[in-house]
N, C-alpha and C positions, 0 to 999 in steps of 0.2 A: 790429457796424457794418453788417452785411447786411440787420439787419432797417431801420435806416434809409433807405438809400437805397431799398427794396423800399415803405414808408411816405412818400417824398417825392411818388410820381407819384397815389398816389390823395389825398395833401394838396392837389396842382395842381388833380385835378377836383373836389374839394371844394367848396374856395375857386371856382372857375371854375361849377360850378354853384350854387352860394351868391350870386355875381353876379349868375349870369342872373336867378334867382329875385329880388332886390331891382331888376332893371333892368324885368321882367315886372311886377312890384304898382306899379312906378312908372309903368308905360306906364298898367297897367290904372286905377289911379286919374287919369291924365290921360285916358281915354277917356269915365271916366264925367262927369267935369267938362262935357267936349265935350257929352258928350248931353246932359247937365243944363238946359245951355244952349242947346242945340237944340228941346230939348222945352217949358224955357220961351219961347224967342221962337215957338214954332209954336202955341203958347197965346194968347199974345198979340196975335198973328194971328189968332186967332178959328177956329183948329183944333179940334175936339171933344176931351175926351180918348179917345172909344172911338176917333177915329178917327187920334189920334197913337198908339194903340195896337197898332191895326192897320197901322201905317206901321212902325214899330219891333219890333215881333212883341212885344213886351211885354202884361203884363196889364192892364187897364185900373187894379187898386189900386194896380200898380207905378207908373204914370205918376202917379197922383193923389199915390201917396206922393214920389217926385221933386219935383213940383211945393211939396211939404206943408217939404221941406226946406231950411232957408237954405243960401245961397249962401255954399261956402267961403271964409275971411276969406283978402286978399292976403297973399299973401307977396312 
């Protein structure tokens, strides 16, 4: 019985950083949405891409490829 209770509190950080970790890829994929759509309306404004590259510290293929990708379907 000692080895469970001695197994419940590293089950607690487990699970608790198992969270964070799914709470993090879900920020992280709402961050790149953001930019996605930053990057295209600053496109469409008639921003260069070397120069939305230079604004974003990205590479100039990174932007081109953003740009190259459709637009996530709504959920």
């Amino acid at each position: 019985m000692a080895q469970q209770s001695a197994d419940a509190p590293r089950g607690d950080k487990l699970e608790a950083a198992a969270a964070t970790v799914t709470a993090a890829q879900e920020a992280l994929q709402a961050a790149r949405r953001d930019l996605r759509a930053a990057i295209v309306a600053s496109r469409q404004a008639g921003e260069t891409v070397q120069y939305i590259a230079g604004r974003t510290g990205l590479d100039p293929v990174a932007v081109r490829n953003i740009l190259a990708v459709s637009p996530p379907a709504a959920s």
